[in-house]
C-alpha positions as CSV (number, residue, x, y, z in Angstrom):
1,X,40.7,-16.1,149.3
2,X,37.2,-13.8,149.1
3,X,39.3,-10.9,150.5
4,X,42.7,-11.6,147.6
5,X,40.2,-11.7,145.0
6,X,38.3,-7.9,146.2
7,X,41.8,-6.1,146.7
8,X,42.9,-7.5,142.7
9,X,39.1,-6.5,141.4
10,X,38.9,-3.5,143.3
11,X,39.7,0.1,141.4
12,X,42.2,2.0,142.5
13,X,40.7,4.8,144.3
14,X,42.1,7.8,142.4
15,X,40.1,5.9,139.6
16,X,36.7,5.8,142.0
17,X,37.4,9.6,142.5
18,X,38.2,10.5,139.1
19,X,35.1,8.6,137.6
20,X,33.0,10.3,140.3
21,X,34.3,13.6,139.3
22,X,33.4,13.3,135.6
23,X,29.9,11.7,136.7
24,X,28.8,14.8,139.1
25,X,30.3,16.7,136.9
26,X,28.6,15.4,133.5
27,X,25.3,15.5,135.6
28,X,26.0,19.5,136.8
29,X,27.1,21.0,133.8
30,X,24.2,19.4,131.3
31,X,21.4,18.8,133.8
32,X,21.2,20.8,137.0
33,X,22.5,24.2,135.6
34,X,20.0,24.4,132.3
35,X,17.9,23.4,135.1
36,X,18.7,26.4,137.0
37,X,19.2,28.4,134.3
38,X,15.0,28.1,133.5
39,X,14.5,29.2,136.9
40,X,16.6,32.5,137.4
41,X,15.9,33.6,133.7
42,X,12.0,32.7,134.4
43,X,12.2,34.8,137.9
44,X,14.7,37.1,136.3
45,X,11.7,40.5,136.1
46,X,10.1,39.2,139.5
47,X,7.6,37.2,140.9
48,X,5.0,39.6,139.6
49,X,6.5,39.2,135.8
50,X,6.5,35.6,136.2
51,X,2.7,35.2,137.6
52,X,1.7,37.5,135.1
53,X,3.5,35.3,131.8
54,X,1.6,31.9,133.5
55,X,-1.7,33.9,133.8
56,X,-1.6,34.9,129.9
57,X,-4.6,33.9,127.9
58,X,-2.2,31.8,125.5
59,X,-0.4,30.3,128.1
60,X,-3.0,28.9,130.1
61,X,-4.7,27.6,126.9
62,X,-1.2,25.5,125.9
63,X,-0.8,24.2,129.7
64,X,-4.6,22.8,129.6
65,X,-4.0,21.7,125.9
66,X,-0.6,19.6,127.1
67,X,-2.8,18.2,130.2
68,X,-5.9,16.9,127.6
69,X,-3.4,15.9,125.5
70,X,-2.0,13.6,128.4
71,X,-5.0,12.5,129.6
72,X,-6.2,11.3,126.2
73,X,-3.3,9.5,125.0
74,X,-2.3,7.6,128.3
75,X,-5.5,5.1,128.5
76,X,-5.6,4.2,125.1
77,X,-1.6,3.4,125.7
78,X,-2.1,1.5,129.1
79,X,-4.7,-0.9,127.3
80,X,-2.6,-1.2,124.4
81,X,1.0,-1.8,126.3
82,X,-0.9,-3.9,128.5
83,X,-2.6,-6.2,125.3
84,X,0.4,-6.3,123.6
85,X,2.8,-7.4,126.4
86,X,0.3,-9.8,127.2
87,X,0.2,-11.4,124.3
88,X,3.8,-11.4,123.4
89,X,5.2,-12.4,126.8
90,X,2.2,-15.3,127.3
91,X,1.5,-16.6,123.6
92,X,3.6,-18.0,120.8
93,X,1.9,-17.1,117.4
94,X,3.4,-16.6,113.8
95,X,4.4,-12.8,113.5
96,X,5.2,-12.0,117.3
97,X,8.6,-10.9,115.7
98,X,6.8,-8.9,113.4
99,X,4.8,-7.1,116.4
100,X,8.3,-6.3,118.4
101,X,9.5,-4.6,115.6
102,X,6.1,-2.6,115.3
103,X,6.2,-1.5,118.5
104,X,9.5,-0.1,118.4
105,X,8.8,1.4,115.3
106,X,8.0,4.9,117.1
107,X,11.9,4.8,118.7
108,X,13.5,4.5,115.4
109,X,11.1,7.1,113.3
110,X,12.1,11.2,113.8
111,X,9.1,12.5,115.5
112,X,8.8,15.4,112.9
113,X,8.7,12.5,109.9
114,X,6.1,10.9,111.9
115,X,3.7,14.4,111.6
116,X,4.3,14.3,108.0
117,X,2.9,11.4,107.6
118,X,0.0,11.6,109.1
119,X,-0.1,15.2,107.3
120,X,-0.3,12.9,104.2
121,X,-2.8,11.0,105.5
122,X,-5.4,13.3,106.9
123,X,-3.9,16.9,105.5
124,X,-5.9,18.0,103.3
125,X,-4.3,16.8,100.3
126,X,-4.1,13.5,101.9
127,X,-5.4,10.2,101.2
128,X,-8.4,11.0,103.6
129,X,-8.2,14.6,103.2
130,X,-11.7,15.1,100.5
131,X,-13.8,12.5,102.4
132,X,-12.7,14.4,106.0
133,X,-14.0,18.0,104.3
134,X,-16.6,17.1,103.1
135,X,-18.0,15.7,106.6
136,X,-16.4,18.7,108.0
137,X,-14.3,16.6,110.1
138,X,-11.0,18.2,111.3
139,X,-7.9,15.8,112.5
140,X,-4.6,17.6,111.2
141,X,-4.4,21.3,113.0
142,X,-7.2,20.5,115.5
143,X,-6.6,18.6,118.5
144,X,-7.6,15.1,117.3
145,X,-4.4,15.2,115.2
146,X,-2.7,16.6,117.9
147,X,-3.8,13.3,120.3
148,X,-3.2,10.8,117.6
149,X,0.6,12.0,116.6
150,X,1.3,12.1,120.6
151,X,-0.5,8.7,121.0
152,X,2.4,7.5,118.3
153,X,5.3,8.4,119.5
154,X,4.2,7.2,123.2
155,X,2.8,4.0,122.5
156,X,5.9,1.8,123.0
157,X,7.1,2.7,126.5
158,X,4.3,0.6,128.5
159,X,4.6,-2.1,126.5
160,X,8.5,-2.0,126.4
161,X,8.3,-2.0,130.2
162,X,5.9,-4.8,130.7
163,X,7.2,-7.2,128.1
164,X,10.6,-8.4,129.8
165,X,8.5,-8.6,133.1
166,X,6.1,-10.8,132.0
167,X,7.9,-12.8,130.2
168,X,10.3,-13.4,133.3
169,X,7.3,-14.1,135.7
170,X,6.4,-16.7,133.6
171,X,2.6,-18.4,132.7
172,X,2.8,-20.5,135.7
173,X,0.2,-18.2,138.0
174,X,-2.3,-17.6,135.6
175,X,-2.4,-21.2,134.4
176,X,-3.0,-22.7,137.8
177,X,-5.9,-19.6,138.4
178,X,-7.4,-20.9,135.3
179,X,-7.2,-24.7,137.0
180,X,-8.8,-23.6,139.7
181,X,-11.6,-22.5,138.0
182,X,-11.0,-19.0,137.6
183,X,-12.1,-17.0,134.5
184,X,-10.0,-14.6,132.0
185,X,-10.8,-11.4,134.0
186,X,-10.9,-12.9,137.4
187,X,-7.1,-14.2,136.6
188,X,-5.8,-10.6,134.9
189,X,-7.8,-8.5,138.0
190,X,-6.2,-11.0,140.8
191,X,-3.2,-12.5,139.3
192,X,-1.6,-10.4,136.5
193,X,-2.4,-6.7,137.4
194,X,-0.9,-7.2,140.7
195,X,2.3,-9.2,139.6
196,X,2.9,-6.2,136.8
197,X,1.4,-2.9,139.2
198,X,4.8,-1.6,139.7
199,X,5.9,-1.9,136.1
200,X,2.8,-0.3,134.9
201,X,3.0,2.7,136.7
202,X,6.6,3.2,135.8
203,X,6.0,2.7,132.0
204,X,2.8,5.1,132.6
205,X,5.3,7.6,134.2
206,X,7.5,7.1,131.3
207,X,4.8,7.5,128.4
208,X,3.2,10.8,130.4
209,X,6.3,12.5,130.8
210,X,6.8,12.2,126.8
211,X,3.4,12.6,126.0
212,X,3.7,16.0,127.8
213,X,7.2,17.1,126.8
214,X,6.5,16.2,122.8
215,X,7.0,18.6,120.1
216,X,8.4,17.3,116.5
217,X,5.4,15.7,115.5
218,X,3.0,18.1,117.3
219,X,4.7,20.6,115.7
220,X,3.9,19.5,112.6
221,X,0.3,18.6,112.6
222,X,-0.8,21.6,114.6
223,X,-0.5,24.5,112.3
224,X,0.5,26.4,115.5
225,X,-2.4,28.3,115.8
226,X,-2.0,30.5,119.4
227,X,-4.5,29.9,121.9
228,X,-6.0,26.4,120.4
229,X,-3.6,23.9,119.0
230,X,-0.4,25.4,120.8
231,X,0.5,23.1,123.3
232,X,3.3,23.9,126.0
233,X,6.5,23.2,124.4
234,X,5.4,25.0,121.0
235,X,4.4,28.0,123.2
236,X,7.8,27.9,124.8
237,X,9.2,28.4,121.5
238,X,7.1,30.7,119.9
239,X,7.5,33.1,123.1
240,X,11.3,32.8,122.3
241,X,11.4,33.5,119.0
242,X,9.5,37.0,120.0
243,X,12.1,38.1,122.2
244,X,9.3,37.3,125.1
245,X,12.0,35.8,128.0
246,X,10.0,36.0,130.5
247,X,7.4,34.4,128.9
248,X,9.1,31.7,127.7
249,X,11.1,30.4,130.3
250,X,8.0,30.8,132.9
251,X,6.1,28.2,130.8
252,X,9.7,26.2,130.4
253,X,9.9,26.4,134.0
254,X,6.0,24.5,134.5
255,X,8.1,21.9,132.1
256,X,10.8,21.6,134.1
257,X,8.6,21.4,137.3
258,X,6.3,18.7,135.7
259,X,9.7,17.0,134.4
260,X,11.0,17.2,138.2
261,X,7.7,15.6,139.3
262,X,8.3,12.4,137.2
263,X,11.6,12.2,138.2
264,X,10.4,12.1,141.5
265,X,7.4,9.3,140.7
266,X,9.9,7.1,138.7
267,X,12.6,7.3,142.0
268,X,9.6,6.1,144.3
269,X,8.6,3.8,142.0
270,X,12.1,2.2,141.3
271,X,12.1,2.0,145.1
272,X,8.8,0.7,145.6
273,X,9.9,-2.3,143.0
274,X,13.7,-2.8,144.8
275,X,11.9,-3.2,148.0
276,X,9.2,-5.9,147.2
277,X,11.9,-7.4,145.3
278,X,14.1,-7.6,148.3
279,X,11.3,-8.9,149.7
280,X,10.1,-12.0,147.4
281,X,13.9,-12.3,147.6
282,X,13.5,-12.8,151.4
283,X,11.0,-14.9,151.9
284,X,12.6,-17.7,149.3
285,X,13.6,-20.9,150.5
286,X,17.3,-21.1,151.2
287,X,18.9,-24.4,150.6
288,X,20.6,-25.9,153.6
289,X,24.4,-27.1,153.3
């Protein structure tokens, strides 16, 4: 009976073929040749060219910009995903509908409306534009605005990862640490972090790689100003509209290699959570018939 009900399910196989064609083809065509592409247009004067457009003043400045950017924004978005998950997937209060929707805010607004906001707000016509010049206190076009347009858009993607996972492990654990006389931090350090680890790091992975790789709202509340507030991707482009190839796709190509990296990180870490998954799995009770 198993065996009649595989053969009428299964696909025919020119459909398995054809279906595999369009998908190594869909994943050639728009993924690994632009990849490529970066890579022999960045070599395409020499190694020495190449070296040379990474070692530029300007270059170096929007590389370590990106990477402070990065470093910044992700702690203030691990505690924050973290919080919020926490509450939402452990407590029922009035507004947790309201708090979803907040957080997903940042996936529904277009980055380059969000820095135009926040140009209303700290620019200096903005609503805290006088009092911020008079203190002499920069946000928009200096890197504060830089971090908290960035810390925006990436804000949802640790707490969109943690939220369905907490909410399927359930309050069960923590409870019973709490009954056995455990306190708050005690049962989130021995109990919580370790049930979520995996999910963490993958929504860390996620909000990094964006954090890095943004450029509508950075664009916008930078004032592009070379050397200082240019951060990787707004170099790329600048270099590009100059005529500067070389230039430009070398520093594409450090995004592409820090984009390859995080690939890489997310693959271990989707098999890291497969495998102790498979392994809970494992060491369940099975029923005897």
């Amino acid at each position: 009976m198993n065996g009649r009900l595989r053969r009428v399910n299964a696909e025919p196989r020119w459909l398995r073929a054809l279906l595999l064609v369009v998908g190594l083809g869909f994943l050639f065509f728009f993924l690994v040749l632009p990849l490529l592409a970066v890579f022999v247009e960045a070599f395409a004067a020499g190694w020495t060219a190449y070296a040379g457009a990474l070692n530029d003043l300007e270059t170096r400045s929007a590389i370590g910009l990106t990477l402070l950017v990065a470093f910044f924004v992700l702690p203030f978005n691990v505690v924050f995903g973290v919080a919020a998950a926490w509450a939402i997937a452990k407590f029922d209060f009035r507004g947790k509908s309201l708090l979803i929707t907040l957080i997903d805010l940042p996936f529904a607004v277009s980055p380059v409306v969000v820095g135009l906001v926040f140009l209303l707000i700290f620019g200096a016509q903005g609503l805290f534009g006088p009092w911020l010049a008079a203190h002499d206190i920069k946000v928009v076009f200096a890197l504060p605005g830089i971090i908290v347009v960035t810390l925006f858009i990436t804000s949802p993607f640790i707490a969109r990862e943690l939220i369905p996972l907490m909410q399927s492990q359930g309050t069960e654990e923590e409870e019973a640490a709490l009954s056995l006389g455990a306190s708050a931090w005690q049962m989130f350090r021995r109990v919580t972090l370790p049930n979520i680890k995996w999910g963490l790091l993958y929504g860390v992975i996620l909000s990094n790689a964006r954090a890095m790789g943004e450029f509508g709202a950075v664009s916008v509340v930078s004032g592009h100003i070379r050397g200082e507030t240019n951060t990787l991707p707004l170099h790329v482009e600048i270099l590009y509209n100059e005529y500067n190839a070389v230039g430009a796709f070398a520093s594409a190509s450090v995004l592409a290699l820090l984009a390859l990296v995080t690939l890489l990180a997310k693959t271990v870490v989707e098999w890291r959570m497969r495998r102790e998954n498979s392994m809970l799995l494992a060491d369940l009770p099975t029923e005897e018939t």
